[in-house]
Structures are given as C-alpha cells and as structure tokens.
C-alpha positions as CSV (number, residue, x, y, z in Angstrom):
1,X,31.1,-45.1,10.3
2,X,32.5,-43.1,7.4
3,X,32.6,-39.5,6.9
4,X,29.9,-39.5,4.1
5,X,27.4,-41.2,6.5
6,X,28.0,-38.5,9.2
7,X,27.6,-35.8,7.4
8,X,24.1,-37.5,5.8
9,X,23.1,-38.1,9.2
10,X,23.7,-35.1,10.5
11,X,22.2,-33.4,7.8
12,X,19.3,-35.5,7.9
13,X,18.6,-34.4,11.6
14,X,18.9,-30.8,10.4
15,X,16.6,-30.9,7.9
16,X,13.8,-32.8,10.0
17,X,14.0,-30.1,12.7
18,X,13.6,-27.1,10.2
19,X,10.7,-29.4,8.6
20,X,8.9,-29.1,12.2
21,X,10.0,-25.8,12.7
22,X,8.4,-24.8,9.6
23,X,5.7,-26.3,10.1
24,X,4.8,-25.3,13.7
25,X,5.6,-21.4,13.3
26,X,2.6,-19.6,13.0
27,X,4.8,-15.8,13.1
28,X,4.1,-14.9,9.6
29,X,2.3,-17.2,8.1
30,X,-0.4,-17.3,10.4
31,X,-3.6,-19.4,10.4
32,X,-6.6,-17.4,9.2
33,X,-5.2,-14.8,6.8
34,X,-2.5,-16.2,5.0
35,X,-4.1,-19.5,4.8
36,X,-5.9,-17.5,1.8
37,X,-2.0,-16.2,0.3
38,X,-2.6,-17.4,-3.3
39,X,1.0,-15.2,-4.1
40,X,4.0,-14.4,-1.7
41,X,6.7,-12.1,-3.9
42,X,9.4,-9.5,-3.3
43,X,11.1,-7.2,-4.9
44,X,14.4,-5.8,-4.8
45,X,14.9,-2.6,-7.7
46,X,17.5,-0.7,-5.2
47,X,18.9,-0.3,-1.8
48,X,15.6,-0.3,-0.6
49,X,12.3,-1.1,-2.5
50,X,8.4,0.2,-1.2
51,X,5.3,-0.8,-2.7
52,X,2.6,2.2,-2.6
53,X,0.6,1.5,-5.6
54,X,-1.2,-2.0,-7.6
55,X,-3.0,-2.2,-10.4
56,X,-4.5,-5.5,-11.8
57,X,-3.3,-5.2,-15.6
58,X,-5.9,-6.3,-18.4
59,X,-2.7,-8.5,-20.0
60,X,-2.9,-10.8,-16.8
61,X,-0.2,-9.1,-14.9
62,X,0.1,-6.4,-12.2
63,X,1.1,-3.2,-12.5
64,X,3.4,-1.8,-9.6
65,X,4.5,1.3,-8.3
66,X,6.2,2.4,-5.1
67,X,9.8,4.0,-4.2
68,X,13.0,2.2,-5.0
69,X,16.0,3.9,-3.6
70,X,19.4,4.0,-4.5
71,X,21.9,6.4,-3.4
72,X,23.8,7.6,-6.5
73,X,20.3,8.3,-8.2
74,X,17.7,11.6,-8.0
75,X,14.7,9.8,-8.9
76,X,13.0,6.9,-7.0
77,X,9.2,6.6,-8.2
78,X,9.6,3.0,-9.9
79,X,7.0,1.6,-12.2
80,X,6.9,-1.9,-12.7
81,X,5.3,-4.6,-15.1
82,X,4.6,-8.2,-13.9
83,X,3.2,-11.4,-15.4
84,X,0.2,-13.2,-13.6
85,X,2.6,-14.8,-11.4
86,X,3.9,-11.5,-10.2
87,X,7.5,-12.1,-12.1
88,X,9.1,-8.9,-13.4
89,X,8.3,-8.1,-17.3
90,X,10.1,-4.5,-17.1
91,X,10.4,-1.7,-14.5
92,X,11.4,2.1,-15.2
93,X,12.3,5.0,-12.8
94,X,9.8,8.3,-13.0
95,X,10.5,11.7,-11.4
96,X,9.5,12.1,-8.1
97,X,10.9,9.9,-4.9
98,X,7.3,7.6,-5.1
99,X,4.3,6.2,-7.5
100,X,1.3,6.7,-5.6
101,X,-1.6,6.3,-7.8
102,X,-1.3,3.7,-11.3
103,X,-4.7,3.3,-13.5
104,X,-4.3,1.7,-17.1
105,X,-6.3,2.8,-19.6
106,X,-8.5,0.4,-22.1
107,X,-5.7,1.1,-24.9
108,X,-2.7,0.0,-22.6
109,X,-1.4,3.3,-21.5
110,X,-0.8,4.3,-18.0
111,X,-0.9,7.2,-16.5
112,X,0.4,7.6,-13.3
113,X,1.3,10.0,-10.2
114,X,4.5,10.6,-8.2
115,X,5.3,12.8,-5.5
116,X,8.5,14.1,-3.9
117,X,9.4,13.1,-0.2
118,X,7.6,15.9,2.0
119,X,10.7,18.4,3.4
120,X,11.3,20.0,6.7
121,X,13.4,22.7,5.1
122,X,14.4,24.2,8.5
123,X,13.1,21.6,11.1
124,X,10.2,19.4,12.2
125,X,8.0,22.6,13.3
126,X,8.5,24.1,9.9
127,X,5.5,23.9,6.9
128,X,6.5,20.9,4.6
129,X,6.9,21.3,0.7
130,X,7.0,19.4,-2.1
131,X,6.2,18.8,-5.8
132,X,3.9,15.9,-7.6
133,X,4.0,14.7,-11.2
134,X,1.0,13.2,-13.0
135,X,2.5,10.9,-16.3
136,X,1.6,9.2,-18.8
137,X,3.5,6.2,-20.2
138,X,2.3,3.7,-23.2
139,X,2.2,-0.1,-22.3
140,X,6.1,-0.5,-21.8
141,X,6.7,2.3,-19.4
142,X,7.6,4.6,-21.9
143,X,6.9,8.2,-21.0
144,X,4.5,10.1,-23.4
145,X,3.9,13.5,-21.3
146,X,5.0,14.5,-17.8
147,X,3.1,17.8,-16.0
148,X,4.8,19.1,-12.8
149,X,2.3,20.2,-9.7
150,X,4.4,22.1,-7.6
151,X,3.3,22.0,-4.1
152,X,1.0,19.6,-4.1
153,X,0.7,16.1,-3.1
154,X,-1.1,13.9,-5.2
155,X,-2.8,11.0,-3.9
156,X,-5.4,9.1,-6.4
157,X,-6.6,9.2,-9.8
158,X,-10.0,8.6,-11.4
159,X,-10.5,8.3,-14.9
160,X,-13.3,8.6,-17.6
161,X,-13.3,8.8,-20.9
162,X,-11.9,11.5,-22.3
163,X,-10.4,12.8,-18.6
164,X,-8.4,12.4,-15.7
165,X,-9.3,13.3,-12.3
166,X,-6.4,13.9,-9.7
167,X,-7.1,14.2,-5.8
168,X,-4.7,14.7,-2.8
169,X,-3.6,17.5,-1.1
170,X,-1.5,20.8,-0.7
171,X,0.8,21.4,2.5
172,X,0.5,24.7,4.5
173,X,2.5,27.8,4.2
174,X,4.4,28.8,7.5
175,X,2.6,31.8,7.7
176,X,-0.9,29.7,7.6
177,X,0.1,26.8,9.4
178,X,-4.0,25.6,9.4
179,X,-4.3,25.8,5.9
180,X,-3.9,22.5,4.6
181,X,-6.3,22.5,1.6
182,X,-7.6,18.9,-1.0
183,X,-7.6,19.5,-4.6
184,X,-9.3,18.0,-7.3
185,X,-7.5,18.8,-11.0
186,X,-8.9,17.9,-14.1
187,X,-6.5,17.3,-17.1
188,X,-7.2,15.8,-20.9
189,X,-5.5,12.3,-21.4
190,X,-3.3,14.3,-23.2
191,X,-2.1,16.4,-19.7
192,X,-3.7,19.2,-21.0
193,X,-4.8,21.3,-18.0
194,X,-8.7,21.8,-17.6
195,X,-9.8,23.3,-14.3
196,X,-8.5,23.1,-10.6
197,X,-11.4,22.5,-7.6
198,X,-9.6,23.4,-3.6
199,X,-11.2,22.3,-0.7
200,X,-10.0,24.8,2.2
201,X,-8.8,23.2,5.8
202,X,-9.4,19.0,4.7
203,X,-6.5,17.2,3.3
204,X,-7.5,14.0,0.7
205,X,-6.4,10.9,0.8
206,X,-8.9,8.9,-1.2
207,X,-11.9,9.0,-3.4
208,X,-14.7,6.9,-4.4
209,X,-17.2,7.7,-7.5
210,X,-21.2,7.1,-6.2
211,X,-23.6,6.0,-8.4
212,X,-24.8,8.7,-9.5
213,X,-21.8,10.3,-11.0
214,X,-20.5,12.3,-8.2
215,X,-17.3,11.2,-6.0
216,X,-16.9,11.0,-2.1
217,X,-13.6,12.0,-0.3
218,X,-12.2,11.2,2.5
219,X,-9.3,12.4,4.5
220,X,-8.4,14.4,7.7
221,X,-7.7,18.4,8.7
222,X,-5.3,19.3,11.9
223,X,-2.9,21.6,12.9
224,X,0.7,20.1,11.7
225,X,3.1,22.5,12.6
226,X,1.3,22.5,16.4
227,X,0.6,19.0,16.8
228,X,0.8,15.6,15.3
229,X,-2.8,14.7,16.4
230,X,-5.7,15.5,13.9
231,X,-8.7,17.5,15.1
232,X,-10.8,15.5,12.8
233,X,-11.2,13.3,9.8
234,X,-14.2,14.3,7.1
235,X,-16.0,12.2,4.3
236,X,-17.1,15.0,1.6
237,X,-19.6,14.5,-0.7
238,X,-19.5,16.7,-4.3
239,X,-21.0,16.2,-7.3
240,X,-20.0,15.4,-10.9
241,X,-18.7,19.5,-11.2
242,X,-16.5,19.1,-7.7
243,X,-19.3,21.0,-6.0
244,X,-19.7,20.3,-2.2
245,X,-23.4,18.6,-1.7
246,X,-22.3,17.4,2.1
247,X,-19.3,16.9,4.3
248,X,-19.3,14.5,8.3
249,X,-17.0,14.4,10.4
250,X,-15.4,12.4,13.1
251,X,-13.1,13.6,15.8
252,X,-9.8,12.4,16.3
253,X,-9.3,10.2,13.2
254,X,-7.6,10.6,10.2
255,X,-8.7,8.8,7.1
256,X,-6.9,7.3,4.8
257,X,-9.2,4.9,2.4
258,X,-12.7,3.9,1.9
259,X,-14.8,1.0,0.2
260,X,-18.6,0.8,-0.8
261,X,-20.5,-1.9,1.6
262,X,-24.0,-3.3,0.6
263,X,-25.4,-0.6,2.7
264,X,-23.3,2.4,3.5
265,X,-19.0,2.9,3.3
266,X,-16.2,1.2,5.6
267,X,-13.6,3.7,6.4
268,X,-10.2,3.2,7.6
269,X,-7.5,5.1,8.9
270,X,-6.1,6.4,12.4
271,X,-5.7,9.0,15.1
272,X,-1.9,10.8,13.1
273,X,-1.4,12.1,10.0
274,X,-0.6,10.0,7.2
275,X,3.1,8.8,7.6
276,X,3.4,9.0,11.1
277,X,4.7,5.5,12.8
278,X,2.3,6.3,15.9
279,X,-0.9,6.5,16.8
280,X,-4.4,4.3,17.0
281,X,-5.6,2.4,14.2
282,X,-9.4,2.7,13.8
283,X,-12.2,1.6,11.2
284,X,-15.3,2.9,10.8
285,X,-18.7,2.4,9.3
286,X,-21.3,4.7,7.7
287,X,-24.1,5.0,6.4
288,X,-25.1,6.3,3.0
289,X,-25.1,9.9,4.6
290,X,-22.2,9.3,6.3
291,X,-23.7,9.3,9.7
292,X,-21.9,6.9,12.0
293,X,-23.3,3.2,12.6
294,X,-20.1,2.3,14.1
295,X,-16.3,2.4,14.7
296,X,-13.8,-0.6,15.5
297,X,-10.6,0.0,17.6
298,X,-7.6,-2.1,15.8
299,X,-4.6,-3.5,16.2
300,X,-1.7,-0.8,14.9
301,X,-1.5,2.8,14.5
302,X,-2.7,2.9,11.0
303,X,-4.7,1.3,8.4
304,X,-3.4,2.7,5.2
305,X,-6.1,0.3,2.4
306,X,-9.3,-1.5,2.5
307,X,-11.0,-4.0,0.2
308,X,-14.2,-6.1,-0.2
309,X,-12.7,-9.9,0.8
310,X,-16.0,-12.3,0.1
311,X,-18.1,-12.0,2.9
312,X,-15.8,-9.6,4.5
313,X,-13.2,-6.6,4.6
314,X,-9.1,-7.0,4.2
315,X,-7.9,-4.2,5.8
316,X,-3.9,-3.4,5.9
317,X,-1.6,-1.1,7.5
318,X,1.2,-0.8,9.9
319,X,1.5,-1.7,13.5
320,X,3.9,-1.1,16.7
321,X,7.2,-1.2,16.6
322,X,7.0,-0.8,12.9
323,X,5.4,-4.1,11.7
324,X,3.2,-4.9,8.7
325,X,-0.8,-5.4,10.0
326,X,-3.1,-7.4,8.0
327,X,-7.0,-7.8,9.4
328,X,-10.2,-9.2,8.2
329,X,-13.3,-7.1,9.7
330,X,-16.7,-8.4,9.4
331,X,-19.5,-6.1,8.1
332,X,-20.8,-5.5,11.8
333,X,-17.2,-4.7,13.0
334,X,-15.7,-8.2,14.3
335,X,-12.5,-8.4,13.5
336,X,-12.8,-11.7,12.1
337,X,-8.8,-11.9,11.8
338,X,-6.3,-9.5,12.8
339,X,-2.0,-10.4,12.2
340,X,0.7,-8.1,13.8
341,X,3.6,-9.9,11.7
342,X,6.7,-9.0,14.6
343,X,9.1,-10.8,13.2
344,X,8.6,-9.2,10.0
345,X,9.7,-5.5,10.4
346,X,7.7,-3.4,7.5
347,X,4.7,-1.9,6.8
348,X,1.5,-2.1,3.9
349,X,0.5,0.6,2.2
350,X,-1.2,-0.9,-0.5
351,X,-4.4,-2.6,-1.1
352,X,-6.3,-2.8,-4.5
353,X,-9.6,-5.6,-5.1
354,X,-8.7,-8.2,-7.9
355,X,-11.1,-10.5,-10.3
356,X,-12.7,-13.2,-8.4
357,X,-13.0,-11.7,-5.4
358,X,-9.0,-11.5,-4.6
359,X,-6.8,-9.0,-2.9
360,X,-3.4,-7.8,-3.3
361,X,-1.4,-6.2,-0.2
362,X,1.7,-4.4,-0.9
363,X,4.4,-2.4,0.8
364,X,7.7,-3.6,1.8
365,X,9.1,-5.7,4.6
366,X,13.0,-6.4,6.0
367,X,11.7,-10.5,6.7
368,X,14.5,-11.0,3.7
369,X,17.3,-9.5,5.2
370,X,16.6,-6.5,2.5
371,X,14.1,-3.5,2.6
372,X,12.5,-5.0,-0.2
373,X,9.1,-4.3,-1.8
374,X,6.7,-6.8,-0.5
375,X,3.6,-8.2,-2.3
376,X,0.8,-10.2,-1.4
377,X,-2.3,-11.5,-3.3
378,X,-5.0,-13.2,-0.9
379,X,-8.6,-15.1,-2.2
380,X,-11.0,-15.4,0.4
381,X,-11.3,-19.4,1.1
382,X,-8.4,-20.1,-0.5
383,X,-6.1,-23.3,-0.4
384,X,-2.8,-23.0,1.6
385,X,0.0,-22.7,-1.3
386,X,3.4,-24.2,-1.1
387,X,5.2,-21.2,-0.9
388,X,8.3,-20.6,1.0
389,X,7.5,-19.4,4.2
390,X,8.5,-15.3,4.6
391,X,10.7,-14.2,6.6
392,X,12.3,-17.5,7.8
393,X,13.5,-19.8,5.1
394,X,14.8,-22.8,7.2
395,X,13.5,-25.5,5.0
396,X,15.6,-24.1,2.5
397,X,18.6,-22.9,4.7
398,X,19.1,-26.8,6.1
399,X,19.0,-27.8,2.4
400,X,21.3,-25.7,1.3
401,X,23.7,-26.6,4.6
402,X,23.2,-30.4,3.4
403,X,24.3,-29.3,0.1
404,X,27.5,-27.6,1.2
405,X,28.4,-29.9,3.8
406,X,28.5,-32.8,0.7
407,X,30.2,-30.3,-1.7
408,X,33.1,-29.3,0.8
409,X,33.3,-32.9,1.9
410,X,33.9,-34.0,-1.9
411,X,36.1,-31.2,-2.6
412,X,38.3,-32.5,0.2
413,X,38.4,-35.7,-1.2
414,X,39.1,-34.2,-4.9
C-alpha cells in the first residue's frame, strides 16, 4: 500500500471517531437547553474578554458590553457593535475596568455605565472603593459626554423620555462598615445632573418599572467587612418620585435580578454578595406584594440574570468550581433544565429577553483555550443548529490533522 493511501486511511479513522465523539458528548452541549442555541459566538478584544451587559439593537444587531483586559492599557469597559449574526461591526474602550448597563435610545445613541474594579486598599477586611461613569455615545461608539460618580457602583439604567435613571449602589466607609447604601440618580440625556434618591443599609442590583409608573428594586444588605454572608436580601417598592411605598425581605439571600411573571415576580440570586465564587444559588417567587409563594434551591452559588423563556424562565449564573450554569425553572419552581457546563471553566453574568421570545446569555468562558467573552442566544423550542460544538472542536481538529498530514506528505514529495 502506498503512503498516500495510509495516511487517507488513517485519517479517515480519525475523523470517524471525532464524528462519534462529537456526537455522543453531551458536556456542553447538552440535551434540553442548548438544543434551543440558535447562536454560539466568542469574543476575544484582549488578554481576557467578559461579557456583563446585552442589548438587542433596533439595526438587527446586539449591542455588547463587558471588560476586555489588556495589560499595557488603563481602561477595560469595552463596548461592542454586532450584526444579527453576532459578528463584530466595531468595538471601543470606555473609562472604567467594565460596561455594566447598555440601553440605546430611539435615535441610535447609547448611553451607557462603567464601573471601576472594587479595591481592597489595605486588605480583604478593609471598606472597598471605587468610581462609576455613566456615557453617552452616538450610534458608532463615539463618546458625546462622560459624568464621573465617584464612589459609587452603578448597576442598571432605565430610561424615559427626556431622562435617565441610574440604580446601584455605594460601598461602606471603614468607619461605618454597615453602611452600604442604593441610589437612584436622575440625569438629562444630556448628563446634566437632576436629583440623587439613597436608600440607607440595602445595596441594588436591579430594577424593574411596575405598571403604574413606579420601579421595584431588588438587592441585598450585610455586613462586608465582618462577613461574606448577607443578613438578608430586600425587594423595595417606590414610586415614580423614588419614594419608598414598601420593602420584604428574605433572610440569607442576596438578590441579584428579577422578572415580571403573569402573577407576581421571580427573583434570583444567592446566599454571598455579588462577586463572590461561593455560596448557594437560590430562586424565588413572589407575589405582587412581594410576600413569598416560594423559593427553589439551585444548582451553583449564584444566579446572576433571569428571563421569560416561552412557557418558562432561563435563569444563568455561575457554579462550583467556577463553571458557567444555565437553568430552565418552570413557573411553580421545577427546574425544568438545569447545566453545570464542567468542562467549560467560566461563568454568565448576562441575560437580556430578545424579539420572539429569545434569550441571550453572556459572560465569558476558557472552553477556547482563551478567557474570551462568551455569547449565547437560546429560542424556546428551537431547532438544534450546526454549530461547532464549544469547548471541544474535534470534528474540526481531525480535519485539520487530515489536512496537515496530506500537506506535509506532499511537501515531502515536492
């Protein structure tokens, strides 16, 4: 038999055992939840590359925003622009280390928030600081105005009309290690500063708008300095002016997002503060009042987003070691699907509802060999798409042996 024929059959053996392999492993993409993945992309914009905020763009696209790192540069908040099939258009670096919140406006602009990494200036007992930005930029990432909020953390943004409503929270001095305190700033969409609402001993992590014009908020309170365990996690109701109408609260979790149900609000979050790789991941639903009809133990230490999913909820996160988490809770708590992806070390921070019913996970994920940004857009009944399977590759790896095993052989013979 000649050379050319053993290396073809050779090949050929390869390339039928990746095509089983490939077709058996179930490690990533797993039956049940990603046999909805209508898009599978990653990102690489720097050394390492984390998705924290999507936006479904009105041209067709996505907007993207997240932390791209790189060490020869001071700022990492990335902004990106993609077509429909999540292809880069443009991407620009903001101050701050990460984009947290993106929301595009009806004329194309888009204004946006960034935060710098939190700081132990003198240890891990120490009150953290840092500084947020809220930006405007026109349709190609151009910036228009930047406003600086020193000490403060922001975490979501609302818009109306004529205004812009910015939520998160402010870190604890070391002389008040309790007093974590949520904000709510108001500025004119042309960054002019309007009026500041605090919110003493509750961080905020998310907010909703209610139907009749006020906003609910949800996030946690605790002791940081002391301990890493919250005392409780609190869904505040105000009105249109910021006022408080009612707050709940529920021991021993920290909240990180909420959704509206047909009756009521599913909550997600954990037992840590946000950030922390440990912990219990937990959902919960309640009613309009926010009384408690239930709570669901998951899979993972946090569930960072959550999202209407037809019938049902997609809820994402992060899970032990330090794995992404993807689950699909039904609206009486049965965790209708729930993936630990272990051989694909990560973690999602980022969930955002799409047109017809679709979702988009994002965050990033080391399945490519690279911290790269990591984003996924599910649709709830979905056909299985012939994407490349993340985090392995070895339908393409045995072609691309085939191919250099012919190449070298004919280069031998030129």
């Amino acid at each position: 038999m000649n050379l050319t024929a053993t290396i073809l059959r050779r090949a050929g053996w390869v390339l039928l055992i990746a095509v089983c392999i490939s077709g058996c492993s179930g490690a990533v993409t797993a039956e049940g939840v990603f046999s909805d993945e209508e898009m599978n992309r990653t990102y690489s914009l720097a050394t390492y590359t984390d998705i924290f905020a999507i936006e479904e763009s009105a041209e067709g696209g996505f907007l993207i925003g997240g932390h791209a790192y790189s060490r020869d540069a001071e700022e990492h908040a990335f902004l990106m622009r993609t077509d429909s099939e999540g292809t880069e258009i443009w991407s620009e670096i903001y101050q701050g280390k990460r984009v947290v919140a993106i929301e595009e406006l009806d004329d194309g602009r888009i204004i946006i928030a960034s935060l710098d990494d939190w700081i132990n200036p003198e240890g891990p007992t120490t009150a953290l600081i840092g500084t947020g930005y809220l930006m405007m930029a026109d349709r190609n990432g151009v910036l228009i105005w930047s406003v600086e909020i020193n000490g403060n953390a922001p975490a979501q943004i609302v818009s109306s009309e004529d205004t812009i409503m910015l939520v998160g929270w402010r870190w604890a001095s070391v002389d008040d290690p309790e007093g974590v305190s949520g904000f709510l700033t108001r500025y004119s969409l042309d960054g002019e500063f309007l009026n500041l609402t605090t919110y003493d001993g509750v961080s905020i992590h998310d907010v909703l708008r209610t139907d009749d014009g006020g906003y609910l908020l949800v996030g946690n309170t605790g002791d940081p300095v002391e301990t890493i365990n919250v005392r409780y996690g609190h869904l505040t109701k105000i009105d249109p002016n910021g006022e408080i109408q009612w707050r709940k609260t529920y021991d021993e979790r920290s909240l990180f997002a909420i959704t509206a149900m047909d009756e009521g609000y599913l909550i997600v979050g954990g037992t840590h503060p946000y950030g922390y790789s440990e912990g219990e991941a937990w959902a919960l639903r309640v009613s309009d009042d926010g009384d408690l009809i239930w709570e669901e133990k998951l899979q993972g230490y946090a569930a960072y987003g959550v999202a209407p999913y037809g019938e049902h909820y997609m809820v994402a996160g992060a899970t032990g070691p330090g794995n992404p988490l993807i689950a699909v809770l039904g609206s009486d708590g049965t965790v209708i699907d729930s993936e630990r992806l272990l051989d694909a070390e990560g973690r999602f921070t980022a969930v955002k509802p799409l047109i017809d019913n679709r979702v988009a996970v994002g965050g990033w994920s080391y399945h490519t060999g690279e911290v790269e940004g990591w984003l996924l857009v599910f649709k709830p009944d979905g056909r299985p798409q012939p994407t490349e399977s993340p985090g392995f590759g070895i339908l393409a790896a045995a072609l691309g042996s085939t191919a250099a095993a012919l190449l070298a052989y004919r280069r031998r013979r030129d």
